[in-house]
Structure formats: C-alpha cells, structure tokens
C-alpha positions in Angstrom: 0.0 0.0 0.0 1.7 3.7 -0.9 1.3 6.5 0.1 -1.5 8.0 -2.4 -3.8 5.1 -1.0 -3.0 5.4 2.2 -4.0 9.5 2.3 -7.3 8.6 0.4 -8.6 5.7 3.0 -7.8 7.9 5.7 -9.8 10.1 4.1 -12.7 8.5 3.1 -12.6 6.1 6.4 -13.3 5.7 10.2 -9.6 5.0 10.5 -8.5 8.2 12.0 -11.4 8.1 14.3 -10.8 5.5 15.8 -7.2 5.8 16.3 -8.4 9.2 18.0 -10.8 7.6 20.2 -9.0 5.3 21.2 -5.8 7.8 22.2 -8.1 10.0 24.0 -10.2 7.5 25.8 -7.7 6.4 27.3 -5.8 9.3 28.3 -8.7 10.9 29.5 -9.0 7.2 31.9 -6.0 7.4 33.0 -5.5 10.9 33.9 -9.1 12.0 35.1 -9.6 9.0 37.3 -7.4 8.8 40.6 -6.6 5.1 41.0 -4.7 2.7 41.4 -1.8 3.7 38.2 -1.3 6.8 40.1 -0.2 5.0 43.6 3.1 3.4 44.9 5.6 1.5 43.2 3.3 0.0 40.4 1.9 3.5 39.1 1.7 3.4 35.7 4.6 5.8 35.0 6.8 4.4 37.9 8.4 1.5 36.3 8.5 0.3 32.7 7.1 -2.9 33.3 3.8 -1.3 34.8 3.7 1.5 32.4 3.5 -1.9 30.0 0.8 -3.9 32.0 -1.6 -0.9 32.8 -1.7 0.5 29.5 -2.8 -3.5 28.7 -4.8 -3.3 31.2 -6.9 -0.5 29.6 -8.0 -3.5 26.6 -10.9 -4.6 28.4 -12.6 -1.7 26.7 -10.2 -0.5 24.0 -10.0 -3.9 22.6 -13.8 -4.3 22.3 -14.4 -0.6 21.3 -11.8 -1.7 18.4 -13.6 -4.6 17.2 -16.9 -2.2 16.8 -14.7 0.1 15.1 -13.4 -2.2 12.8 -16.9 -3.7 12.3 -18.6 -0.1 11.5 -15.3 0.3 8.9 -16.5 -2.9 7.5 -19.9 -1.8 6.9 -18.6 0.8 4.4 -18.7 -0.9 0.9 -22.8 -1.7 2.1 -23.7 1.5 3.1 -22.6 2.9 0.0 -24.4 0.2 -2.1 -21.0 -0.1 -4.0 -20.8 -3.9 -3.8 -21.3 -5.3 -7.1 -19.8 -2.2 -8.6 -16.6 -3.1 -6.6 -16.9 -7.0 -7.4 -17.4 -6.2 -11.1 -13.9 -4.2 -11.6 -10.4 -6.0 -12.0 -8.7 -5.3 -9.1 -8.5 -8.0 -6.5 -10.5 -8.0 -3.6 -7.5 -9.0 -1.7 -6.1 -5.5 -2.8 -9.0 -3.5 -1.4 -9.1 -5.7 1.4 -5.3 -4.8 2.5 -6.5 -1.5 1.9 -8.9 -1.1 4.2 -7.2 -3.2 7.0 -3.7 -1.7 6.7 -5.1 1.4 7.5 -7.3 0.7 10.2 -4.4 -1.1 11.6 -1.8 1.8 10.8 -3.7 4.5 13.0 -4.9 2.2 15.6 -1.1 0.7 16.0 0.1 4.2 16.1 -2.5 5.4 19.0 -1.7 2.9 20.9 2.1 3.5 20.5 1.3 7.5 21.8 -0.6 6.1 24.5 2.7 4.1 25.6 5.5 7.1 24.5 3.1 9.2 26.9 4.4 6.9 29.6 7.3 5.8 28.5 8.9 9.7 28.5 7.5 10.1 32.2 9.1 6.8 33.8 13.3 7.8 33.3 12.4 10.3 36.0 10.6 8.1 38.7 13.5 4.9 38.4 17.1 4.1 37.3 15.9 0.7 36.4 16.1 0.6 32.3 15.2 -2.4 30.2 13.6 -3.6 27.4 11.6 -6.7 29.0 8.2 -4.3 29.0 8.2 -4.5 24.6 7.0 -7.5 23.9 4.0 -6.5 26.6 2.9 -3.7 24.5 3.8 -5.2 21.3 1.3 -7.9 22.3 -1.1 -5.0 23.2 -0.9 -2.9 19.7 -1.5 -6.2 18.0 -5.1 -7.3 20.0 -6.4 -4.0 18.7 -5.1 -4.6 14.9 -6.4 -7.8 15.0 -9.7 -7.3 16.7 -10.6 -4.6 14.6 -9.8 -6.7 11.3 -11.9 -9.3 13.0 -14.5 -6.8 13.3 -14.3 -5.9 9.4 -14.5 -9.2 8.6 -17.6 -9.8 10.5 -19.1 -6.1 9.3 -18.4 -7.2 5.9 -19.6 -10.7 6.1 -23.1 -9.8 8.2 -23.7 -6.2 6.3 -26.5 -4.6 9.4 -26.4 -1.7 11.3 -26.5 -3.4 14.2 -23.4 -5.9 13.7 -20.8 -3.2 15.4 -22.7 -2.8 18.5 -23.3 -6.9 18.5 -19.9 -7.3 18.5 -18.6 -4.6 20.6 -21.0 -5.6 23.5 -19.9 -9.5 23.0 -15.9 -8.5 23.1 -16.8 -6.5 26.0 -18.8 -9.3 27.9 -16.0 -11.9 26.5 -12.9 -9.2 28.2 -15.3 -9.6 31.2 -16.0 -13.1 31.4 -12.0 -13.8 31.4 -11.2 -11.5 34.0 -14.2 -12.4 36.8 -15.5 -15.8 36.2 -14.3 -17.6 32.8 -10.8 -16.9 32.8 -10.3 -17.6 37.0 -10.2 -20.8 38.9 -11.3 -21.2 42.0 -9.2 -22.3 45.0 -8.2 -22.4 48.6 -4.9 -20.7 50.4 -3.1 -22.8 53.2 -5.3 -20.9 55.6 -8.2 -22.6 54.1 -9.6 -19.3 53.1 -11.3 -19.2 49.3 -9.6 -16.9 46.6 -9.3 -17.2 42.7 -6.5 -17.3 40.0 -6.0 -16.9 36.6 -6.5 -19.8 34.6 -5.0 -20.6 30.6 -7.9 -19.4 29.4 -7.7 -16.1 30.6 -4.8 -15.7 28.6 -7.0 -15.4 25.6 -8.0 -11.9 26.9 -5.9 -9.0 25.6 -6.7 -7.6 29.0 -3.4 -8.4 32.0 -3.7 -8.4 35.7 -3.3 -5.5 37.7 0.7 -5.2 37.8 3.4 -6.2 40.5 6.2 -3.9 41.0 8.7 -7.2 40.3 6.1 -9.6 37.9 6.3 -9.6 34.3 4.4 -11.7 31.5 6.5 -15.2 30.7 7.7 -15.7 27.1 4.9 -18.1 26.7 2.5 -15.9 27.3 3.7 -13.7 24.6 4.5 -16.2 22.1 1.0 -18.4 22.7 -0.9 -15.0 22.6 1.0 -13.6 19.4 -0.9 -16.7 17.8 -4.0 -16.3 18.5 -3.9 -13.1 17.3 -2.6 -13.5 14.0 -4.9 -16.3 13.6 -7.8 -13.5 14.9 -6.6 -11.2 11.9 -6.2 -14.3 9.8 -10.0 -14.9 9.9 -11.2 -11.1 9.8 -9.0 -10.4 6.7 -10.4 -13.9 5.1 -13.2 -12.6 6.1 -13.3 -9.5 4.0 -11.9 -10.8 0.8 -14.8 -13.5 0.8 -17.8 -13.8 -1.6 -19.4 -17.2 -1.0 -21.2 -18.5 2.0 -18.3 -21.5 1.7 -15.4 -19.0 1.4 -16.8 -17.5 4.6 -17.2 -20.6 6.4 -13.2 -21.5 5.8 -12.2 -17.8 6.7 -12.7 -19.3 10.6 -10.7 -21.7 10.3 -7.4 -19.7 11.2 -9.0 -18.2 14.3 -9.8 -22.1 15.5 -6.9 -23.0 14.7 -4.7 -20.1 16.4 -6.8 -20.6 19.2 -5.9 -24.0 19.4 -2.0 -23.9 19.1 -2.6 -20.6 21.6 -3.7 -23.3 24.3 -0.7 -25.5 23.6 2.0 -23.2 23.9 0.1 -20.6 27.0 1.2 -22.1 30.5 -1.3 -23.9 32.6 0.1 -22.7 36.0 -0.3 -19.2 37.1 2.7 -19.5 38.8 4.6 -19.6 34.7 2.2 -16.9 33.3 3.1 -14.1 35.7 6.8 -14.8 36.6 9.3 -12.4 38.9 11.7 -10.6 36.5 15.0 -11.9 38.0 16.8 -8.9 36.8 14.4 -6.7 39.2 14.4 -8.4 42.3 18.2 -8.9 41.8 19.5 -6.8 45.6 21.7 -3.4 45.1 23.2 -3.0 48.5 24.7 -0.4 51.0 26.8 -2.6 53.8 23.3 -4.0 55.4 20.7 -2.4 53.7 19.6 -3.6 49.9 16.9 -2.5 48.1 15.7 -4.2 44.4 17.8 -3.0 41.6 13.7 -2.1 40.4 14.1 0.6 43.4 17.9 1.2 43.4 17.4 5.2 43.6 15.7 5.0 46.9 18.8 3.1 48.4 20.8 6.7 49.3 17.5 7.8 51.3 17.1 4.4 53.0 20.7 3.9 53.7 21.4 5.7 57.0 17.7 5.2 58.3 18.3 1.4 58.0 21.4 1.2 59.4 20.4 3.5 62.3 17.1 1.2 63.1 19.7 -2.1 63.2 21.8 -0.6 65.6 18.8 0.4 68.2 17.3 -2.7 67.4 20.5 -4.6 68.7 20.5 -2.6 71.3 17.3 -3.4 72.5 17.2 -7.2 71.6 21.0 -8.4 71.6 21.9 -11.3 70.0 18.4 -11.9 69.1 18.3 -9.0 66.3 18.2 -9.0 63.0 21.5 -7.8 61.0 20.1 -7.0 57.8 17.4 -4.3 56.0 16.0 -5.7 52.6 13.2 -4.6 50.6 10.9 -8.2 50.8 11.1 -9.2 47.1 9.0 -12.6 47.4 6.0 -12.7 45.3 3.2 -14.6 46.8 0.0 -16.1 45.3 -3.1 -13.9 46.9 -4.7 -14.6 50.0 -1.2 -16.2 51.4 0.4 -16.0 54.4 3.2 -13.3 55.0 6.7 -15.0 55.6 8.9 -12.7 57.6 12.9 -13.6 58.5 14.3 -13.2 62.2 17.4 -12.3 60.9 16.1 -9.7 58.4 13.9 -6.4 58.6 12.0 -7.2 55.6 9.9 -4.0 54.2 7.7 -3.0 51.1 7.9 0.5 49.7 4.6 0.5 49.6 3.5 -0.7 53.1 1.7 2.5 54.5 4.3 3.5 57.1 7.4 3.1 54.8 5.9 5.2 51.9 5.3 7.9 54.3 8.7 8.2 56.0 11.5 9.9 55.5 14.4 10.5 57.8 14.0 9.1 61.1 10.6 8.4 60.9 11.8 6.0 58.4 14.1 4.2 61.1 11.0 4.0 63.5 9.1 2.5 60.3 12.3 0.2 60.0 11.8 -0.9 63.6 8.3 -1.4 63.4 8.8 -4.0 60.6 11.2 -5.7 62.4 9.5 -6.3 65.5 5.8 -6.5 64.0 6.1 -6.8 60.2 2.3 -7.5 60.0 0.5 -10.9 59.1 -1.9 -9.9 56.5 -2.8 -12.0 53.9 -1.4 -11.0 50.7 -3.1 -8.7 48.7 -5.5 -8.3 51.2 -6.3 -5.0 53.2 -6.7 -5.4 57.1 -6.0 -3.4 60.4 -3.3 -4.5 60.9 -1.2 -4.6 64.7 -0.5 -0.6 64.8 -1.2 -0.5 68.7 1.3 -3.4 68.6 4.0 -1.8 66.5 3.8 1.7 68.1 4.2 -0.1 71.6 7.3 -2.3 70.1 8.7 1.5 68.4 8.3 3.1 72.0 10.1 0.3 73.8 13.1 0.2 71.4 13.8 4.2 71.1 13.0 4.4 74.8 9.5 7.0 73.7 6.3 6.2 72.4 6.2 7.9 68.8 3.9 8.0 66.4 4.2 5.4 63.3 4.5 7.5 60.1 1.7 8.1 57.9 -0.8 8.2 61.1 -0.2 11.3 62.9 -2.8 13.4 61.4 -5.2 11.1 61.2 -8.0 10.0 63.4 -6.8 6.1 63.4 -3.8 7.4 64.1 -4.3 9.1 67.2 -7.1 6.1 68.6 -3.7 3.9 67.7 -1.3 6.2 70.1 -4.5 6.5 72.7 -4.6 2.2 72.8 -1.3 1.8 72.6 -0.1 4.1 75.9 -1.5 2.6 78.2 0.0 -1.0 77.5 3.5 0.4 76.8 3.1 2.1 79.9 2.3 -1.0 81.5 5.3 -3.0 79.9 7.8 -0.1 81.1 6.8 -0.7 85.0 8.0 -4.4 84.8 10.9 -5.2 85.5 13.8 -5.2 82.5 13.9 -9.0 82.2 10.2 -9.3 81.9 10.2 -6.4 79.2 12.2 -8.3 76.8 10.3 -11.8 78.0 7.5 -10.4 76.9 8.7 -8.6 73.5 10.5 -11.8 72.5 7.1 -13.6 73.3 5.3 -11.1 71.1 8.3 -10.8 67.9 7.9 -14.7 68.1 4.2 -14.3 67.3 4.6 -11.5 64.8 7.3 -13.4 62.5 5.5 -16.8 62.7 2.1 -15.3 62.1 0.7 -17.5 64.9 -0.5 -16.5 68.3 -1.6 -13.5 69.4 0.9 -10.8 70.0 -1.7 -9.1 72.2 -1.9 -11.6 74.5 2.3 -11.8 74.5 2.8 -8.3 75.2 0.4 -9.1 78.2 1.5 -12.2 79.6 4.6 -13.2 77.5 2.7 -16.0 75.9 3.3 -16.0 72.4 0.3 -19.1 71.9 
C-alpha cells in the first residue's frame, strides 16, 4: 500500500477516528480518574514494566471498542451500495481488502504507541531501572487492537446490518469480562483454608493483563502463545473481508480455530509460569546491610542511613536476638497467602503505608516497626493491621512512644497512640527481664504469624 492510497482511505474512512478515540479515551481514563496507576511503586509511570501492563490493562474496553470500530469500517462498501460495482472491476479484492485493513491497523497501532511514548517519557524520571523486557507487553497489546478490529471488518463485511458493530462490541466487552471475573479464574483455597481465585489458561485469551506487581512480568509463553491467536484473529477477519461465497466465509474461521488451538498448547497452565518475577528486578543493590531491588535502586541513598540507624537500636534493645540486615521483601506470593517474615532480616515494602510515608527518622521507626511486627496480613488483602502493637514495640526500642509514620494526622492514628499508651506504659513498669520476656514472646508471634501478639505483650505467651 503507498502513500496515495493510504492519504485517500484515511480520508474516506473511520480510521483516524478510531485511532483518536481510542488515544483520547484512554488518556482521559488514566489521567481523570485517581486510581490505582497513580499510587506506589506499580503507578503506571513508575516502572516500565507497569507502564507496560496498565496500558494493557486499559483492553478490556479499547480492545472491544476496536472490534466495533473495525466492524462499522467494515460496513462501508454496504452502506454505499457499492458492492457489485466493486466485485465487477479487475482489481483483487484481496487489494481493497489490505487496503482497508492496513489502515485501520496503521492509526490504531500508532494510537496505541502515543498512549505508551506518553508513559514511557515520564518513567526515566521516577527509576534508574532501564530495560527492554516491558516491549514485547505492548507489542502484544498494539497487536489485539489490529487484529480485533480486522476481526470486526470481517464480520461487518460478512453480516452487512447496522446493528453488527454494537453486537460485537457488547460480545468482546462481555467476552474481556467473562475472562477477568468468572471464565478466565479458577477457584481455590490458600493454606489458611480461606477461598480466593486465580488466573487460569484461558484467561490468557483476553488482551486484558492483571493488575501489575512492581517485580512480575508476562512469561515468554504468554507472549509467544498469545501472538498466535492473534494472528490467527486477523487471519479470519482479513479472510473474512476478501470473501464472496457463504463457503469461502465458512473457511475464513478456520485460522481463528486453529490459532486458538496452538494458543492453548504453547500458553502455560500454572499461574505461577504466566506471571513470573523478573529476576533482573528483584536482583538486591546493597549499601553494607541495607539492599533494596535493583527495580528501586534510587531510593537506596535515602534508606541507607535510616536502615542502618534502626539495626543498631534494634540490637540494642534485643541483643543477640536482632536481625543484621534491611531488605526490601522481594518474594512474590500467590493472593490470599500467608506473610513470611525472616528473624534475621527487617524485611519492608515500599509501599507498606508506614514506609511510603517516612522519610528520615521516621523512616528508622518505620524500619523498627517492621522488624519487631512486620504484620501478618494475607497477601493482597487489606486489614487493620497490629499498629497498637508496632507503636508499643517503636516506643520500647527508642525508649519514647512515637507515632508510626503516615498516622499522625489522622484520626486512626491518634485512637492507635491513645490504645497503645497505656500498655507500653504497662510493659515499662515491669521489671527489664520481663520487658524483653515479653517482647521476645510477642516478635515470636509476629514473625510466625501464629498467636496472638496481644496476649504476648500481656502475659509473654506468644500461643
């Protein structure tokens, strides 16, 4: 296709609108709506790999909106009632098909690519962290909308009614659905017995991702197996448009069955090989005994001093039975699971609530607080929490009850320091050996994430 014929179908097309919609659609979603991309280490501008995965993320309504698009650009040679004239001239339909298609696929490619460069030239401020692992995520992502809107020109062409692009944009939408809240998840149980779902293979066949993990990527697999499918989705929608019998039309599906079936031989089975850590993230960038992932590597001169500074009270306070180390926890654990924490180790998230809003020395009383109560709920989960617990272990260790970080002006905040004075109070009277009785009975409870660490600070049991 050259140029001349390129400038006339985007003039005489739905191409550049939809390449437009779909740019500012999704801008305006991501920058008018205060959620999730905008918060911690997985904002959408805070790391190239989640730049990658929420931009995907957006397909569960780009992707159908691209399929109606496609579907209404489809529609064209009907509404004009140039069918026949078309059939009855010597150019193949193959040509006008590639048309058509190439230029749908050439603005809708090239929105999606703005959409990513708008990201991509924010996140070389927010990390040092620079790879190339997040392409093939939107590479993956520019290709669903290509192919589901030459799916949807296919079908526009092949069932010529007005109301064929909403069909199908409503059924992409329900399918994106389906895949992400009952279809695409399998049901199971944690350790703790307590219900949860997971992604299943099927899910895979969604352009849609998961919402994104600051140290989780897409497997090769998934790229390769979904790369497939895709094609063989374009496949079908570009056989689609070139045929004129009922026959012809019934053999244009056959790639789309067929991609769909080699998709669901190569995409993994187990979550656990669809969403995998990026080694090269979670690999540790130390300072003496404080590391941070090379992912976060430019907060390691702000945590440095802080971290050392809460190891040395912390020995001070429990001896030999102190941990020696500060590292950012880079385990990635399936939902709903139980926390493990390390004696030996003060292990932290940037994104744990205390940690994210300290700086200085309130981030060596966070540091503390994580090592004597790191906090036992479930993954991904949102809870209470022990902040009467830590704020009693902070006070004990520095010698002064202090409010945790984060808290201070708030109203839980200040019913945490009003709970927790009285019992540090308490444990202060006793005498020293009891103190630290009782605060190893309650770190023991903490770290295992069994017992109550209550009832240790109490009584010293630790259940």
């Amino acid at each position: 296709m050259n140029v001349r014929v390129l400038r006339i179908e985007l003039r005489r097309s739905v191409a550049p609108w939809a390449g437009t919609v779909v740019l500012t659609s999704a801008l305006a979603f991501l920058y008018l709506v205060n959620a999730e991309w905008w918060r911690g280490t997985t904002a959408w501008t805070a790391q190239w790999t989640s730049m990658a995965l929420w931009t995907r993320s957006l397909l569960f309504y780009l992707w159908p909106l691209a399929v109606g698009l496609g579907a209404l650009q489809g529609l064209r040679d009907h509404r004009s009632k140039m069918s026949e004239l078309l059939a009855s001239t010597p150019r193949p339909a193959r040509h006008r098909a590639a048309a058509l298609a190439g230029t749908t696929a050439v603005t809708l490619a090239s929105a999606f690519a703005l959409l990513v460069l708008v990201g991509a030239v924010q996140v070389p401020a927010n990390t040092e962290y620079t790879h190339l692992g997040w392409l093939p995520i939107s590479l993956v992502g520019a290709l669903s909308l290509v192919a589901g809107a030459v799916l949807g020109m296919g079908a526009g062409r092949a069932l010529p009614s007005v109301l064929t692009p909403p069909a199908l944009a409503i059924s992409a939408f329900v399918f994106t659905a389906l895949m992400h809240m009952s279809l695409g998840r399998t049901e199971t149980d944690t350790a703790m017995g307590i219900p949860r779902t997971e992604p299943n293979q099927v899910s895979l066949l969604s352009p849609e991702v998961e919402v994104p993990h600051v140290l989780v990527t897409l497997s090769a697999s998934v790229h390769v197996g979904q790369t497939i499918w895709l094609l063989g989705m374009a496949a079908t929608g570009f056989a689609l448009l070139v045929a004129a019998t009922s026959r012809a039309r019934l053999i244009a599906l056959a790639p789309v069955l067929a991609g769909a079936t080699l998709a669901l031989l190569v995409l993994p089975s187990d979550p656990r090989r669809m969403y995998v850590v990026d080694e090269a993230a979670a690999e540790l960038v130390c300072d003496g005994p404080v590391c941070v992932t090379k992912a976060q590597q430019a907060r390691l001169a702000d945590l440095a001093d802080p971290g050392k500074e809460a190891l040395r009270l912390l020995h001070g306070a429990l001896g030999g039975r102190a941990p020696v180390s500060v590292r950012e926890n880079s385990a990635v654990l399936p939902e709903g699971s139980t926390p493990q924490w390390s004696r030996r180790t003060v292990l932290f998230d940037f994104d744990d609530d205390i940690i994210a809003a300290a700086k200085g020395e309130e981030l060596t009383w966070a540091l503390i607080a994580k090592g004597m109560v790191p906090g036992c709920t479930p993954v991904g989960w949102f809870g209470a929490g022990d902040g009467v617990a830590q704020t009693v272990a902070v006070g004990w260790v520095v010698g002064d009850l202090r409010s945790l970080p984060g808290t201070q002006s708030a109203s839980p905040g200040r019913e945490v320091d009003a709970e927790a004075r009285p019992i540090w109070k308490e444990l202060k009277a006793l005498p020293r050996a009891e103190q630290l009785s009782r605060i190893n009975a309650m770190r023991a409870a903490a770290l295992s994430c069994k017992g109550d660490v209550y009832d240790a600070l109490k009584d010293g049991a630790s259940g």
